[in-house]
Every structure is written in structure tokens, then in C-alpha cells.
N, C-alpha and C positions, 0 to 999 in steps of 0.2 A: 504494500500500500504506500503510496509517496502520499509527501503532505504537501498543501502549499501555502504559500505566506499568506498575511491577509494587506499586509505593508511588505512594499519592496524598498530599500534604501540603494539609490543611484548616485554615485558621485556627482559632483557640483560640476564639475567639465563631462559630463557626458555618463554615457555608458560603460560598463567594465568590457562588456563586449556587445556586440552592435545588436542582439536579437535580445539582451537580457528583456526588457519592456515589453514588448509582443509578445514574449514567451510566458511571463506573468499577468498578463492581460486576458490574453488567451485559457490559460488556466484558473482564473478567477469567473472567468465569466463561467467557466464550467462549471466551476463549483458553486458559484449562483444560479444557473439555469442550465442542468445538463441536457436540455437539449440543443445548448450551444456548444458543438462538437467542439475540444480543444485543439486538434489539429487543420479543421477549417477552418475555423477564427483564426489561425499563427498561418495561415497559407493566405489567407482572405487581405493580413493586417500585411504581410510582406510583399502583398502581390500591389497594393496603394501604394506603400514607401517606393516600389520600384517604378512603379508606375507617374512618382512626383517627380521621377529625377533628382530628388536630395540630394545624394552622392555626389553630383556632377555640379554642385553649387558652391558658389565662394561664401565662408562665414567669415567673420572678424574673432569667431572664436569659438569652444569645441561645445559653451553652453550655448552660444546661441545654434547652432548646430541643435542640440538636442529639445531647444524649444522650441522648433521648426516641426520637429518628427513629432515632438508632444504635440503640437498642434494640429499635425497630419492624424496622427493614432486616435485623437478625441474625438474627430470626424466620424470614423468607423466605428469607434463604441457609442456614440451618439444615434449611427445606424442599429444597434443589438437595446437601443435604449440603457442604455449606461455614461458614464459619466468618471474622468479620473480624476479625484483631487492632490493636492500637495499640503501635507501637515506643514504650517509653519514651525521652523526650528531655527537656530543658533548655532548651525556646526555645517562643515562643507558636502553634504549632500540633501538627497529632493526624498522625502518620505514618500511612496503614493501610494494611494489607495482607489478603490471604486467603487462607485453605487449606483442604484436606480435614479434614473432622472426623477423618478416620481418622488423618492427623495432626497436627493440633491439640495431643496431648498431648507432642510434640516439643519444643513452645515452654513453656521453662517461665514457669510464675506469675510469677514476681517477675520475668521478662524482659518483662512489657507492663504499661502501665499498669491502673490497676484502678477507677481514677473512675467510667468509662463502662461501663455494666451491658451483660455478656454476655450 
């Protein structure tokens, strides 16, 4: 039986490696709604990132990089009615989490950061 987290912790410059986020994404939805298959949500989530071209863009740097893809990724869990948030913290990485858009309005504003475009 694997488990999975319910908060992933991301470095502040980005990903430790480029699928960590999709791959938690993916798995969370499943374990919120299994019948959100976790290998089609991680083929569905990678097939958009490739499909934006990311990669082939110039950033001024590796977080705005990764708030580009957070903002590509939220598109698609917004598709599955989902929603990722970022715990506000004090130390160089992004907590996230996710929930139902239904509630989503649960968590207020000034409790998650706001850098990273919803």
C-alpha cells in the first residue's frame, strides 16, 4: 500500500525534479475522487505543460519558472474541479495543498500566499 502526502513541500527555486507536482497532484486527486484515474490525471497534467511550451521559455528565474507551471497545473485541476493552495510560511519552500473549488472559499485570502497566480 503506498501513502501519499496531503502537503507536498517544493523548494523556493522550483522543483526537486521537474514531475515532483503533477505527480502529487495526480495522486491526491485520486485519493479524493478515485475515479480520477492517477495515471491519467499525470499523462493529462504533462500532456498541457508540453503542450505550453514552458520549457522553450526564457524566465529571469527558476521560481518564476515554477509559477508559470503552477499556473498552467491550476488550469487543469480547475478542469477535475479542484483547486491548489500554498500554506503561507517563513522558510524557502511552497507548502501545497488541494481542494474542492466548492470549498476553496473556506480558506481565506490572507491565509495562502499570493505571489503564485491562481
Amino acid at each position: 500500500m503506498t501513502t501519499t502526502n496531503v502537503v507536498i513541500d517544493i523548494d523556493w527555486r522550483g522543483e526537486e525534479d521537474d514531475d515532483q507536482l503533477s505527480s502529487f497532484l495526480a495522486q491526491r486527486l485520486n485519493k479524493m475522487s478515485p475515479s480520477f484515474e492517477t495515471h491519467e490525471v499525470h499523462a493529462r497534467m504533462n500532456k498541457y505543460i508540453e503542450a505550453s511550451e514552458l520549457d522553450n521559455q526564457q524566465f529571469d528565474s527558476s521560481t518564476d519558472y515554477f509559477a508559470n507551471k503552477f499556473s498552467l497545473l491550476q488550469k487543469v485541476m480547475a478542469e477535475y474541479n479542484y483547486k491548489m493552495g500554498v500554506l503561507p510560511v517563513d522558510y524557502d519552500s511552497f507548502p501545497i495543498f488541494i481542494t474542492s473549488l466548492e470549498h476553496a472559499p473556506l480558506f481565506e485570502e490572507s491565509s495562502l500566499i499570493d505571489f503564485i497566480p491562481n
